[in-house]
C-alpha positions in Angstrom: 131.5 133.3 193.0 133.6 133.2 189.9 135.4 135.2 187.3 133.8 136.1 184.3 134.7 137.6 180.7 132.3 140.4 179.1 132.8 141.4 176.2 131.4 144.9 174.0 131.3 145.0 170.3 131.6 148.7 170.0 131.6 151.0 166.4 134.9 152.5 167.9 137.0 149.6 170.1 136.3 146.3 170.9 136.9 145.8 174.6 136.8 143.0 177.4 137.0 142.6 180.7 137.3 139.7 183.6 135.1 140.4 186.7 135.4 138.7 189.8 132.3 139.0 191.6 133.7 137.8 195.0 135.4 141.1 195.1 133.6 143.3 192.2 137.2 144.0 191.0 137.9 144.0 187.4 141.0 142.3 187.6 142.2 142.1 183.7 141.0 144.5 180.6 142.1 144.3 177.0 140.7 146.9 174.2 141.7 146.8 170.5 140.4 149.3 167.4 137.7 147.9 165.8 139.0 148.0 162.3 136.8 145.5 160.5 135.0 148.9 159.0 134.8 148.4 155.1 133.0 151.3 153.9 134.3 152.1 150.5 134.9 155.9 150.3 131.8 157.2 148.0 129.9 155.0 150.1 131.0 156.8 153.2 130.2 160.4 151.8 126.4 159.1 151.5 126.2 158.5 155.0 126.7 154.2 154.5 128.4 152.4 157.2 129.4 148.9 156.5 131.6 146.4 158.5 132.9 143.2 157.8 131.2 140.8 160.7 134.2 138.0 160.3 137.1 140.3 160.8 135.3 141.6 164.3 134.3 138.6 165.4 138.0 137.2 165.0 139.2 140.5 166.7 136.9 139.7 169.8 138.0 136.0 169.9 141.7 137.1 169.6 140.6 139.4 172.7 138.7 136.6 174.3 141.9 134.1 174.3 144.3 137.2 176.2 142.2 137.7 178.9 141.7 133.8 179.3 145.5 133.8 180.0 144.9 136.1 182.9 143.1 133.4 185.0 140.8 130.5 184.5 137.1 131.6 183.5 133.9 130.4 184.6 131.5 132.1 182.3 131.7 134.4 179.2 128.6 137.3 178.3 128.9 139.4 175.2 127.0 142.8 174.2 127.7 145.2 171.6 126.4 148.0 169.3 122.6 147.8 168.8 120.7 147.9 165.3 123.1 147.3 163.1 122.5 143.8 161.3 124.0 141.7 158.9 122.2 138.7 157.1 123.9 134.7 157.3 123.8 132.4 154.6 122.2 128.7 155.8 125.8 127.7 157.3 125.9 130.7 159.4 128.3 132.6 157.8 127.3 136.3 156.6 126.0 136.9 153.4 126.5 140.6 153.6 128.4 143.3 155.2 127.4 144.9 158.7 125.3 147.5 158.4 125.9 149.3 161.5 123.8 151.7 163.6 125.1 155.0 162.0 124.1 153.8 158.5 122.5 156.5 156.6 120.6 154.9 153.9 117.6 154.6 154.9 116.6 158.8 155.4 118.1 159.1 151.6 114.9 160.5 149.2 113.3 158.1 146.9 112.1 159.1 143.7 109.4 160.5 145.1 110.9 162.4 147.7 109.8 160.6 150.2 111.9 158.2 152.7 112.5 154.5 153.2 111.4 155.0 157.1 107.9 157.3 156.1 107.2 154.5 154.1 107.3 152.1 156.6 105.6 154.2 159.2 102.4 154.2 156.1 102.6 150.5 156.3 103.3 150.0 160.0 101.0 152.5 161.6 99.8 152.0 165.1 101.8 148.6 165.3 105.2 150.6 166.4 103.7 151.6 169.6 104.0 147.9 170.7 107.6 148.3 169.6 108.2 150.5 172.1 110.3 152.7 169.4 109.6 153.9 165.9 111.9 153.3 163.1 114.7 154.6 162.1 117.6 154.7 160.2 119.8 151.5 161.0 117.7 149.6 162.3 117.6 146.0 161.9 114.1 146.0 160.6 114.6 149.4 158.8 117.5 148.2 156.7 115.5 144.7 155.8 112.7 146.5 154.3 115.3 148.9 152.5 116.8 145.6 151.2 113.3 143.9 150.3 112.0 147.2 148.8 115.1 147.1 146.2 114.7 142.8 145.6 118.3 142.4 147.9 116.7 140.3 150.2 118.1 136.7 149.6 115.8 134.1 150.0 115.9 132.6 153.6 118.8 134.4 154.7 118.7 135.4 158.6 119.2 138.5 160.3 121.6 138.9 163.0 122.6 141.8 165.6 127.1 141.6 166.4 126.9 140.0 169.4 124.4 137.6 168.4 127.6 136.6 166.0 130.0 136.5 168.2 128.1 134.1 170.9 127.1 131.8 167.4 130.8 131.6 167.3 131.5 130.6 170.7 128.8 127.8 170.5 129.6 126.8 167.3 125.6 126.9 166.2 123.3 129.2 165.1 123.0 133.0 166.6 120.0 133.5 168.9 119.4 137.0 170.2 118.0 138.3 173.4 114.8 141.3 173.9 117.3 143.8 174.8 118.7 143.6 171.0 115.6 142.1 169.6 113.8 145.2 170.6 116.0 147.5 169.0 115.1 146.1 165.7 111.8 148.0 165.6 109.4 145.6 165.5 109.9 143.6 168.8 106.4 143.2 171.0 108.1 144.8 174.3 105.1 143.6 176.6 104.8 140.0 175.0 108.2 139.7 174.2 108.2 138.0 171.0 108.4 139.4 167.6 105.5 141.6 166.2 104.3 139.2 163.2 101.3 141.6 162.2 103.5 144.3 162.1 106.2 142.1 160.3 103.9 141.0 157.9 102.6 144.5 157.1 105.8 145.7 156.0 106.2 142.5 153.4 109.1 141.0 155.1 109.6 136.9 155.9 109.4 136.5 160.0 112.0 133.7 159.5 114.6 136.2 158.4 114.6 137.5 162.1 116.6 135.7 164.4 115.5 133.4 167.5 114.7 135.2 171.2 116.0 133.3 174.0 115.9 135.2 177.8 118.2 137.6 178.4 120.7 136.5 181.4 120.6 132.8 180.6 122.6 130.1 179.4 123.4 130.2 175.4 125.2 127.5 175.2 128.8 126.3 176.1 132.1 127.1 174.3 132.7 124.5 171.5 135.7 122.8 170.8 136.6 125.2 167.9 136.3 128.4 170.1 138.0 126.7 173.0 141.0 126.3 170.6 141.3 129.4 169.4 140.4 131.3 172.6 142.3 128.9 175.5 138.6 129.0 177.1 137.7 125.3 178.5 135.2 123.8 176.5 131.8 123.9 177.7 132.6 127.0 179.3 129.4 128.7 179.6 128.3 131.6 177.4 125.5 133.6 178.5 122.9 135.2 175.6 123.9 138.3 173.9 122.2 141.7 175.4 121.9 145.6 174.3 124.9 147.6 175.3 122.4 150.6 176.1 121.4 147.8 178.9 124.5 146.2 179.5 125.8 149.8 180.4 123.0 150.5 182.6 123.5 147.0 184.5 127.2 147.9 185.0 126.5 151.7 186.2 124.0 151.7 188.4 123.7 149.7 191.3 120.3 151.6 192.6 117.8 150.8 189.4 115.1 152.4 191.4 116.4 155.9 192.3 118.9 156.6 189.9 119.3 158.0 186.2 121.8 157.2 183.8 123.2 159.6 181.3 125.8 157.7 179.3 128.0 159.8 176.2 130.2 158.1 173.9 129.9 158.8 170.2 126.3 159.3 171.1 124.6 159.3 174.0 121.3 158.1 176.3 119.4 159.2 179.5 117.5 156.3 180.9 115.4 155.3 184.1 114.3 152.2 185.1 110.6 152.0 185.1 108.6 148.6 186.6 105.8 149.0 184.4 105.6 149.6 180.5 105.0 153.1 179.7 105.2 154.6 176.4 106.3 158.4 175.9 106.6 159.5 172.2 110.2 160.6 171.2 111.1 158.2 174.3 111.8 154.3 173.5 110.8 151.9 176.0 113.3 149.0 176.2 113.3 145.4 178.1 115.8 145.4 181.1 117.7 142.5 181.5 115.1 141.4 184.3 111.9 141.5 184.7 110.8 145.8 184.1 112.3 148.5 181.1 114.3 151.2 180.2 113.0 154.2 179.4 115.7 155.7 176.6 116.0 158.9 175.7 118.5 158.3 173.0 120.5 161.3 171.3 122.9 161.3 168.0 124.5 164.4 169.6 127.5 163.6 172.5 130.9 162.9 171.8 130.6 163.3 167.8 129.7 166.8 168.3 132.3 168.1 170.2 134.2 166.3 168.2 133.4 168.2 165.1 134.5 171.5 167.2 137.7 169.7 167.6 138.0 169.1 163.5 136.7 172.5 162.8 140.1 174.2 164.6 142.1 171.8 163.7 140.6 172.3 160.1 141.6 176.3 160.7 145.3 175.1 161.6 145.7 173.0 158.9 144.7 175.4 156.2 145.4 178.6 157.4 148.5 177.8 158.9 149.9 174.9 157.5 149.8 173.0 161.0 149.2 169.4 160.0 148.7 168.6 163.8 147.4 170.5 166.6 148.6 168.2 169.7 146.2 167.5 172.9 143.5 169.8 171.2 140.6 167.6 173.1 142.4 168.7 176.5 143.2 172.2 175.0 139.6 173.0 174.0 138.1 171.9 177.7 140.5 173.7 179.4 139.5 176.8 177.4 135.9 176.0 178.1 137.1 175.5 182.1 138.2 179.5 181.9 135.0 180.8 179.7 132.4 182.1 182.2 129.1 179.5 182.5 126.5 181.0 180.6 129.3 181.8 178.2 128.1 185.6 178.1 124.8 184.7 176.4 126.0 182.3 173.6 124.5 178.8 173.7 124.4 175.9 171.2 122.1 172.9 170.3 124.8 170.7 169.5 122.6 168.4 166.7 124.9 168.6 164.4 124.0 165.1 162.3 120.1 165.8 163.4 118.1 163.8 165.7 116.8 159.9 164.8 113.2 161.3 163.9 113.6 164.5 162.8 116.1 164.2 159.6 116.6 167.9 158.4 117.5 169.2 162.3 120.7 171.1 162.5 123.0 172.6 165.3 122.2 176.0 166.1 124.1 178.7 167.9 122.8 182.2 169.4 124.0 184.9 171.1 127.0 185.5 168.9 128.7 188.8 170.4 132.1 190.4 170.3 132.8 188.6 173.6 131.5 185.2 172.9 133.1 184.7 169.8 135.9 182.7 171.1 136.6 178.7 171.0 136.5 178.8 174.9 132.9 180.7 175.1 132.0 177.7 171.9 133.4 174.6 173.6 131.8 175.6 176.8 128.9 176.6 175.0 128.7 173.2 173.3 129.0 171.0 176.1 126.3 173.1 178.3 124.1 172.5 174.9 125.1 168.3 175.8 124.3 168.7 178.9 120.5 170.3 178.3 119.5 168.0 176.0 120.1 165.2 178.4 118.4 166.6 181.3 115.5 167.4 178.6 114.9 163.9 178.0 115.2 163.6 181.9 112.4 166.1 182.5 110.0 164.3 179.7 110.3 161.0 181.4 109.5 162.7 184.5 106.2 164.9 182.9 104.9 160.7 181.6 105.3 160.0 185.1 108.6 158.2 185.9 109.1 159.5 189.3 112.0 161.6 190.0 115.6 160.0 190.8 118.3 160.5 194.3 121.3 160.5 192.1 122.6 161.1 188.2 125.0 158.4 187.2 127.6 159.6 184.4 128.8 156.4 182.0 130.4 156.5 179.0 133.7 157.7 177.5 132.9 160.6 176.3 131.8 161.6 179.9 134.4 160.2 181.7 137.2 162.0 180.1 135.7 164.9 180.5 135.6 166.2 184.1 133.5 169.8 183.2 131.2 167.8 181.4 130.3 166.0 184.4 130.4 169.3 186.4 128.1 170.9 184.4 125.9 167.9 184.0 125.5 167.5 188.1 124.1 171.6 188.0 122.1 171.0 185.0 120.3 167.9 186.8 120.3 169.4 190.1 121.5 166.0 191.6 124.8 164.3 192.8 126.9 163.1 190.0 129.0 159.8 190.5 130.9 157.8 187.7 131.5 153.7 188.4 134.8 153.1 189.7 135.7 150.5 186.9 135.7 151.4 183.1 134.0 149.9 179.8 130.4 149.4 182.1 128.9 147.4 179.0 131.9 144.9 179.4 130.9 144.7 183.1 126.9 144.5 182.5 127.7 141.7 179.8 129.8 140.0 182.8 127.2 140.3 185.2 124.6 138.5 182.3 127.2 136.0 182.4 127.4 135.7 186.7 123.6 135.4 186.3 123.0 132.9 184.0 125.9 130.7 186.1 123.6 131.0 189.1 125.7 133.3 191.4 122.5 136.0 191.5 119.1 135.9 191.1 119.1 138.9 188.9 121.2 141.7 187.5 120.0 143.7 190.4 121.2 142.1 193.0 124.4 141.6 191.0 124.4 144.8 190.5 123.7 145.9 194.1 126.7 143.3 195.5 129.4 144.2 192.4 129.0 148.3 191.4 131.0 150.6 193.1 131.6 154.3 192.5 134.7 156.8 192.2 135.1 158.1 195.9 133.4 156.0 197.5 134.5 153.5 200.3 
């Protein structure tokens, strides 16, 4: 057994941690803001969201070389935000910002009022099934065929996810990718696990422009001299292949594949099962595992952004009523209001999809039952987060109607979750199961350090590293 760095590229924080998998401690963690965001304002306001891939990768090796003073490393796994894509030049280095996941561009109207992703579903037809997912906004392949459609598409440039990057960097060669990321592209062939060229080729872009698919959980190459330098990692240290974070978080949350169900909230949010076989449910994406088997993602735009905006909308009234620049601990203030509102919130409920759904554009929040005794910001925020929890346990209940099989045990991941204790409450009554949260933090870090344990040989599978290294709050 052997202590291991993962890393996660997040839109929010970059964070890292070292896992020893003797004792499935986490026995160092380092986070830092993700600041390499280089949206220009207008750009912003139309819903763009670019990054500059240098600046984070530097951030994450800066990262990288503080936990290597914590204790000598054996083997280093990186995921990170999924979609997103940013295109290298033929030395490697990128050609053009990060577009990241939450990149707008492609539901904007074209002149004739239609949209980059209906036009590709026209083109694609019945080849997304295979994908496991239909386009959408951000995606890799999504924002290629936005680029192509315009001419912006440089002539044998190659397409890379972040952590596909970041692991280039660390080997000093070319990025590879793994299924987990390759599949959130959009045109990934789930069951054959390559990349769909008929589909590829229907939409008019080069195959070459996507990157290479090596296994996920295996060895990427070693750390170069270069990355050793900077980082104080020996070199040759191994460095597994990049993965999802929607898997990576899985692989560090649940330690029972088979009978559990994962709802995970940050900025967004997921519920997911593990299923052996490949089943396709539509408004569900099925996504490789990091072993042999899939996710089934129920993935959601509404979660910690939404409650958020509740948050900006009274500290909005402060500010301009009031003259308040800054309402203190308002997050805390809000739940505890929510804590004191009755459930059920006398009849007032939300559908909290504030910025829409991935395949239905034009959706918007909604709240009902507006009375005289609802109309207060506890009776809303409680309101709002009962509307979070529904929508995850809907997704739950369509994955069990395709025939999933139901689950023992609900496993709550994810910031925007964990720091919120009535969330989790009302999550376990909305599922009707036991709730339990893992007892270390930043589970994609951990799932990308268990890729790392795997492809070293100290398991057989993220299973059964799963199985020997999770542990929950509470438990002994």
């Amino acid at each position: 057994m052997g202590s291991h760095v993962g890393i996660d590229l997040g839109s929010t924080t970059l964070s890292g941690i070292v896992l020893d998998t003797a004792t499935g401690e986490v026995v160092a963690q380092e986070t830092a803001p993700d600041e390499a965001e280089v949206t220009s304002g207008p750009d912003r306001e139309r819903g763009r969201s670019e990054w500059d891939l240098e600046r984070m990768a530097e951030a994450a090796l800066s990262l990288i070389g503080r936990l290597a003073t914590t204790r000598s490393i054996d083997a280093v796994g990186v995921t990170g935000q999924q979609h997103g894509m940013a295109l290298l030049d033929r030395q490697g280095r990128p050609a053009s910002p990060f577009i990241g996941w939450q990149d707008r561009r492609c539901n904007e109207r074209l002149s004739d009022g239609r949209t980059t992703i209906q036009q590709m579903l026209d083109r694609g037809e019945e080849g997304f099934r295979r994908s496991g997912c239909a386009p959408a906004t951000g995606y890799m392949a999504s924002t290629l065929f936005w680029l192509a459609e315009r001419g912006a598409l440089p002539a044998k440039a190659v397409a890379c996810f972040a952590p596909d990057y970041l692991v280039g960097r660390l080997c000093g060669r070319d990025p590879v990718t793994d299924p987990t990321l390759a599949a959130s592209a959009g045109v990934f062939d789930v069951e054959r696990g390559e990349w769909n060229a008929e589909l590829v080729e229907a939409l008019g872009l080069p195959l070459e422009c996507f990157p290479a698919v090596r296994p996920s959980a295996t060895r990427a190459g070693g750390v170069s001299r270069e990355a050793a330098r900077r980082t104080g990692l020996a070199e040759g240290t191994l460095v597994a292949a990049p993965c999802g974070d929607n898997q990576a978080s899985f692989a560090g949350s649940v330690g029972d594949p088979a009978h559990s169900v994962l709802v995970n909230i940050g900025t967004g949010g997921q519920t997911c099962v593990y299923v052996e076989q490949a089943l396709f449910v539509e408004g569900l994406d099925l996504r490789p595992f990091l072993q042999p088997g899939y996710l089934l993602v129920g993935a959601g735009l509404a979660g910690g952004r939404s409650y958020r905006m509740l948050r900006d909308f009274v500290q909005e009234i402060g500010r301009q009523l009031f003259g308040i620049a800054d309402l203190p601990d308002l997050y805390e203030r809000l739940t505890q209001l929510a804590v004191e509102a009755p459930a059920g919130c006398d009849g007032l409920t939300c559908e909290p999809l504030f910025a829409g759904t991935r395949h239905e554009l034009d959706r918007r929040g909604v709240w009902r039952g507006m009375s005289e005794a609802s109309f207060r910001p506890g009776h809303m925020a409680r309101a709002l987060l009962e509307g979070l929890a529904e929508q995850y346990r809907g997704l739950y209940g369509q994955m069990l109607t395709a025939g999933a099989g139901e689950r023992k045990q609900l496993i709550g991941s994810g910031n925007g979750l964990r720091k919120n204790p009535l969330l989790r409450a009302i999550l376990a009554e909305v599922f009707g199961l036991p709730l339990q949260t893992p007892a270390h933090t930043e589970e994609a870090a951990v799932g990308a350090a268990l890729t790392a344990a795997v492809a070293a040989g100290e398991f057989g599978s993220i299973g059964e590293a799963g199985e020997a290294v999770i542990r929950y709050e509470g438990a002994s």
